[in-house]
N, C-alpha and C positions, 0 to 999 in steps of 0.2 A: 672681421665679422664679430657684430657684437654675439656676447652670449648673451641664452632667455634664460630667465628661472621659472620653470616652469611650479608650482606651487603643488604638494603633493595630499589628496584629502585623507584626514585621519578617520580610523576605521571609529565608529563607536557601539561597544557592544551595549544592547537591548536586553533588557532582562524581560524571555517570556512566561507569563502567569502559566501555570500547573495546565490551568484549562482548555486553554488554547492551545498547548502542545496534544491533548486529549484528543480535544475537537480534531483536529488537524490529522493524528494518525486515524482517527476513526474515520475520518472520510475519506481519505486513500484507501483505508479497506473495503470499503462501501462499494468507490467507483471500480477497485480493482475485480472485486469479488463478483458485483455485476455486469463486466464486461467477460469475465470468465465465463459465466453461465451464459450470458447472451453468446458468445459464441458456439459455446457446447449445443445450448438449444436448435439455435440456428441450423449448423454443422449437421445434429440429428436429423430434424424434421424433413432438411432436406437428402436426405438418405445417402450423406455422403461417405466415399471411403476412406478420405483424410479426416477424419473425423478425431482420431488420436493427434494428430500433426499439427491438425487449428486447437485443439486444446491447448499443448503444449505450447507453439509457439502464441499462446491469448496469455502462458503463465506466463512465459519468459519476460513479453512484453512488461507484464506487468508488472514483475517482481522488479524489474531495471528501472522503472518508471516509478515506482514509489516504497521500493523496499530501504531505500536511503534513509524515509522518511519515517515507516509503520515495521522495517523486518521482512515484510513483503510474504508474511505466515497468509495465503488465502485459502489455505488450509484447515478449517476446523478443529482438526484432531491433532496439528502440528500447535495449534494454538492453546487448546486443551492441555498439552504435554508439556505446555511452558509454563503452566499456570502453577508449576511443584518447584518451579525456579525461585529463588531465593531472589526477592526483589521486583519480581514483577507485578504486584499490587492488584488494585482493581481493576486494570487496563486489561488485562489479557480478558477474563469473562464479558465486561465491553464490547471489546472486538469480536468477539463469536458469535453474541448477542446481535453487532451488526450485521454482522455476517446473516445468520441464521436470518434475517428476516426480510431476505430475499427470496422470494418463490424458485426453489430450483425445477 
């Protein structure tokens, strides 16, 4: 049996502009932070008693789904608190800003 040589593709790394890493966590915050409220809303209005339970698991979901990518702070005051972190720049007031401009 002959052998293959199967041909192996080299990785190549991409260098991403400052902005685009921005853009990108700001918009996980955006969709995480709006799918939190939209549940909470929800969850309320309709007078339910798991109402702590679908918050909870609306963070979890979230935070595993794009905390890789933004920290997964859909927190406000968590994101606030980091903004005294050495290094964290203009991005953190950004993200609150996103945050904050969703109707809770």
């Amino acid at each position: 049996m002959a052998d293959v040589l199967v041909g192996e593709r080299e990785l190549v790394a991409v260098a991403v502009p400052p902005w685009a890493a921005a853009t990108r966590k700001c918009a996980v915050e955006v969709i995480g932070t709006f799918f939190l409220v939209f549940t909470v809303a929800v969850s309320v209005l309709s007078h339910s008693t798991f109402t702590p339970l679908a918050a909870g698991a609306a963070l979890m979901v979230m935070v595993y789904a794009g905390g890789h990518i933004s920290g997964g702070h859909y927190n406000p005051a968590v994101t606030m608190a980091g903004c005294g972190v050495a290094g964290s720049g203009w991005l953190m007031p950004l993200r609150t800003g996103s945050r904050s401009s969703l109707p809770a």
